[in-house]
C-alpha positions as CSV (number, residue, x, y, z in Angstrom):
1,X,0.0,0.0,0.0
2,X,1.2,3.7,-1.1
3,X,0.1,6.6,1.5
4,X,1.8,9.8,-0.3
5,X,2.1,12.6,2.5
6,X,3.1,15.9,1.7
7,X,4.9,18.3,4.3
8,X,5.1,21.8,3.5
9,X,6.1,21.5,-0.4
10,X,7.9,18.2,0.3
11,X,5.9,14.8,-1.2
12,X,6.8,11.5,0.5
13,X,5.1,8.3,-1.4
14,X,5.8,5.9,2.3
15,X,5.2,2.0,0.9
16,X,3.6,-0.1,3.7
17,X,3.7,-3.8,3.5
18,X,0.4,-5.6,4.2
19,X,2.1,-7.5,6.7
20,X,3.0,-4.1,9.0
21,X,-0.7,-3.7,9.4
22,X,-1.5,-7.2,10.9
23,X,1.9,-7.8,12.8
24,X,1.2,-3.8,14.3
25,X,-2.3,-4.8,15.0
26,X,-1.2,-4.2,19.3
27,X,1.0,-1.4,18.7
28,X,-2.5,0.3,16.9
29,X,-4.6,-1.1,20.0
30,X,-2.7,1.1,22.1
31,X,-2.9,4.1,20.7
32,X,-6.4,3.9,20.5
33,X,-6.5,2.8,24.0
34,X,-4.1,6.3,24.4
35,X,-6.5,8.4,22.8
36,X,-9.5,6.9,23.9
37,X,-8.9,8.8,27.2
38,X,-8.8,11.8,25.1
39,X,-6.3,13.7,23.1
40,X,-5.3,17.5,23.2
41,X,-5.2,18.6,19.5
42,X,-3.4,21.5,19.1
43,X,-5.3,24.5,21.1
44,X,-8.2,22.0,21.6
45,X,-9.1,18.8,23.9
46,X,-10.6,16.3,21.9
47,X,-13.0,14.1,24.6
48,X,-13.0,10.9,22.4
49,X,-10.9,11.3,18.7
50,X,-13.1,9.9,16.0
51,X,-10.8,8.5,13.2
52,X,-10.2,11.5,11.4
53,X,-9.1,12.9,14.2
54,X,-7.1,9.7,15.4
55,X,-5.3,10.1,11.8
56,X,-4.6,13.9,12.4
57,X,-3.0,13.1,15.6
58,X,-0.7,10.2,13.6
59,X,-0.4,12.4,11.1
60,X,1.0,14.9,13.3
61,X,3.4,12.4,15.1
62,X,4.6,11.4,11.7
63,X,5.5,14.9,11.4
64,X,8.2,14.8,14.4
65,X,9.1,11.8,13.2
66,X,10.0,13.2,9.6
67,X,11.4,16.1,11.5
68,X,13.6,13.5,13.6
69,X,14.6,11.2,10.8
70,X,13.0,8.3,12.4
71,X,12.0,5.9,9.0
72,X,10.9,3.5,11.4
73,X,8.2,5.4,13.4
74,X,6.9,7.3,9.9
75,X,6.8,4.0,8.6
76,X,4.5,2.7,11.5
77,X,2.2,5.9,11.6
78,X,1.8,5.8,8.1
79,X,0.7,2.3,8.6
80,X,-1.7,3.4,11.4
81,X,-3.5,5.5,9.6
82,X,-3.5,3.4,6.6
83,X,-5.1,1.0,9.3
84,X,-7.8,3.6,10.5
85,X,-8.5,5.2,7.0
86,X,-9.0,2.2,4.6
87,X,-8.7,3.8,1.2
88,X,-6.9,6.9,1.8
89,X,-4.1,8.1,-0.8
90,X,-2.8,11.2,0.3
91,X,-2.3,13.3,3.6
92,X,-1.4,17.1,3.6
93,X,0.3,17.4,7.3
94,X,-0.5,21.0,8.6
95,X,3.0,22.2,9.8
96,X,1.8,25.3,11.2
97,X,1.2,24.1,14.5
98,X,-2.3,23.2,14.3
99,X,-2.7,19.3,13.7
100,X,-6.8,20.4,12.9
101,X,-5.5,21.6,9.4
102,X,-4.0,18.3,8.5
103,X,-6.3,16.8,5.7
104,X,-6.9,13.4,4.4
105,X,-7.6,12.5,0.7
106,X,-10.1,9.4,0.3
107,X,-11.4,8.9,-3.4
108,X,-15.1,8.5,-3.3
109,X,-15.5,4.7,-5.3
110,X,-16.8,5.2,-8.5
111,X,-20.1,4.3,-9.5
């Protein structure tokens, strides 16, 4: 599977093995479990995320992750919201500080 995510004018196209979504199956239960006791979202607490909001917050840890380097944990949040957001193709990951911005690109199937 292909999730392309752009940052800023940057375009990433991050290829995610079938496999990484069943084998992270627990690593995706927890952060659920994490944000079902709510999330902060920028300048706003989010009671219970719904999964466009769960995919922001990925989307958003991605982000430090691209910032840091760190393949491995883009790799896995790509994954997650691969996971959360069947069908999605592209992300635009706000970068001005407000992870509400982020937006997710789902073709509608066609008829």
């Amino acid at each position: 599977m292909i999730l392309n995510v752009v940052i800023d004018s940057e375009s990433l196209r991050l290829k995610i093995e079938q496999d990484i979504l069943t084998q992270a199956h627990d690593f995706f239960q927890k952060m659920d479990a994490d944000m079902d006791k709510g999330w902060q979202m920028s300048f706003t607490w989010v009671e219970n995320p719904n999964p466009v909001q769960r995919c922001q917050i990925a989307a958003d840890k991605l982000y430090g992750a691209y910032e840091a380097e760190n393949q491995n944990m883009m790799k896995m949040m790509a994954a997650y919201i691969l996971y959360k957001l069947p069908g999605i193709t592209d992300i635009y990951i706000s970068t001005n500080g407000d992870m509400n911005e982020t937006e997710m690109v789902i073709p509608s199937p066609s008829s």
